[in-house]
C-alpha positions in Angstrom: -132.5 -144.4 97.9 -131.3 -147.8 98.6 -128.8 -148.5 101.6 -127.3 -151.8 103.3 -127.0 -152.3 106.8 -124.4 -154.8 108.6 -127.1 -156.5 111.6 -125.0 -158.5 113.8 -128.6 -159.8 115.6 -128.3 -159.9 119.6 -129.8 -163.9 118.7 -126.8 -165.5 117.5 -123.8 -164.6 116.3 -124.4 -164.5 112.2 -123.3 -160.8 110.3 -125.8 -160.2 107.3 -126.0 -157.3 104.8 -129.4 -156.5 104.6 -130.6 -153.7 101.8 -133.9 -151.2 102.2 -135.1 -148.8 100.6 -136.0 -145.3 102.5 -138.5 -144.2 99.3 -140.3 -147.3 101.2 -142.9 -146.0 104.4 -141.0 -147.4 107.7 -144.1 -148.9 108.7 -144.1 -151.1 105.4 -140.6 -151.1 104.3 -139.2 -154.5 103.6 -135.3 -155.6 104.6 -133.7 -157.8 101.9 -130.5 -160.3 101.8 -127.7 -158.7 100.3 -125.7 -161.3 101.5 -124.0 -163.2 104.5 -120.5 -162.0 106.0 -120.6 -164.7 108.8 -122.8 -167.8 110.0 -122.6 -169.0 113.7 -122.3 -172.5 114.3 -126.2 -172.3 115.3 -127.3 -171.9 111.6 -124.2 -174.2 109.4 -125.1 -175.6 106.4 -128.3 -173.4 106.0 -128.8 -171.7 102.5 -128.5 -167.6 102.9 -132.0 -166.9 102.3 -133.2 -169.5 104.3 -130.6 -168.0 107.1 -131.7 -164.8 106.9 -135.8 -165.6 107.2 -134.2 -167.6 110.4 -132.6 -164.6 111.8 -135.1 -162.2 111.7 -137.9 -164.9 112.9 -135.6 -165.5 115.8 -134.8 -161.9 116.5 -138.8 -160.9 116.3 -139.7 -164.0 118.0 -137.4 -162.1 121.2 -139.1 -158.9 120.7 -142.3 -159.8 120.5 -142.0 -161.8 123.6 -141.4 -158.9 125.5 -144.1 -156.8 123.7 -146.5 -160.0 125.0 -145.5 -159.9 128.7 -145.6 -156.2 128.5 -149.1 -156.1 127.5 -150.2 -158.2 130.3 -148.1 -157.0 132.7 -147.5 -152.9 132.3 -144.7 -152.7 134.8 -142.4 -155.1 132.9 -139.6 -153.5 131.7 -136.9 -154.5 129.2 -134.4 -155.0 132.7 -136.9 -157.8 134.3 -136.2 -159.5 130.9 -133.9 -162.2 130.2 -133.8 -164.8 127.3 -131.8 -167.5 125.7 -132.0 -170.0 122.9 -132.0 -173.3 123.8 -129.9 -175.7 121.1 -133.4 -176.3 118.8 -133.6 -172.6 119.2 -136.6 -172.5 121.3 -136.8 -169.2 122.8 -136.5 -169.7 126.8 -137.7 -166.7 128.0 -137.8 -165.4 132.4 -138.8 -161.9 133.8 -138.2 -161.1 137.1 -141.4 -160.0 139.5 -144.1 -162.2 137.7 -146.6 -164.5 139.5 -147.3 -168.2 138.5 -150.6 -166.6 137.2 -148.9 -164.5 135.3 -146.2 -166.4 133.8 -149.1 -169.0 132.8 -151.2 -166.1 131.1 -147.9 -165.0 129.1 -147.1 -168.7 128.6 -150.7 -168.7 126.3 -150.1 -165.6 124.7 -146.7 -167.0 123.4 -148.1 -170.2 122.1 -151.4 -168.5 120.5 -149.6 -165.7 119.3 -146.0 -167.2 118.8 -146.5 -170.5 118.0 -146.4 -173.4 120.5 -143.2 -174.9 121.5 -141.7 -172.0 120.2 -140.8 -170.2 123.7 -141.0 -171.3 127.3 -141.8 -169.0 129.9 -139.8 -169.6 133.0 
């Protein structure tokens, strides 16, 4: 069965429709555009599909930072975890309790696995 979803992502301040499909496994399952209720001023003048693949790169982008520090790091929790887009929407990212050595190591894992440029560990 087919359902839609109103995500208003913690990244920005856009409101999408998305549509899915539970006949689809989780692990697999695929979210598409049903369409765009409200754009924040950081994505104006973008098409909808092209501000939806946005979103959800941004939003995962956020996640998966976390996921990265917490695999080189097991005692980071969500609360040491702080984050903000800078205006070209780089993902500045800062957790509380890490060493220089650390923050370095997770600084690599976010460019290898991320993209460089893409966040900044601080």
């Amino acid at each position: 069965m087919k359902f839609e979803t109103l995500w208003r992502p913690d990244t920005c301040g856009c409101e999408i429709i998305y549509e899915w499909d539970d006949s689809e496994p989780e692990s697999s399952r695929t979210h598409r555009l049903k369409r765009v209720v409200s754009t924040c001023d950081n994505h104006k003048g973008v098409s909808p599909d092209t501000l939806f693949d946005m979103v959800l790169e941004e939003n995962r982008r956020k996640n998966l930072a976390l996921s990265l520090a917490q695999s080189l790091v097991h005692t980071i929790k969500l609360e040491n975890y702080s984050w903000r887009f800078d205006s070209n929407r780089v993902l500045i990212v800062e957790f509380s309790g890490l060493t220089a050595s650390e923050m370095k190591d997770l600084q690599s894992s976010c460019n290898i696995n991320l993209g460089a440029g893409k966040v900044i560990v601080r």
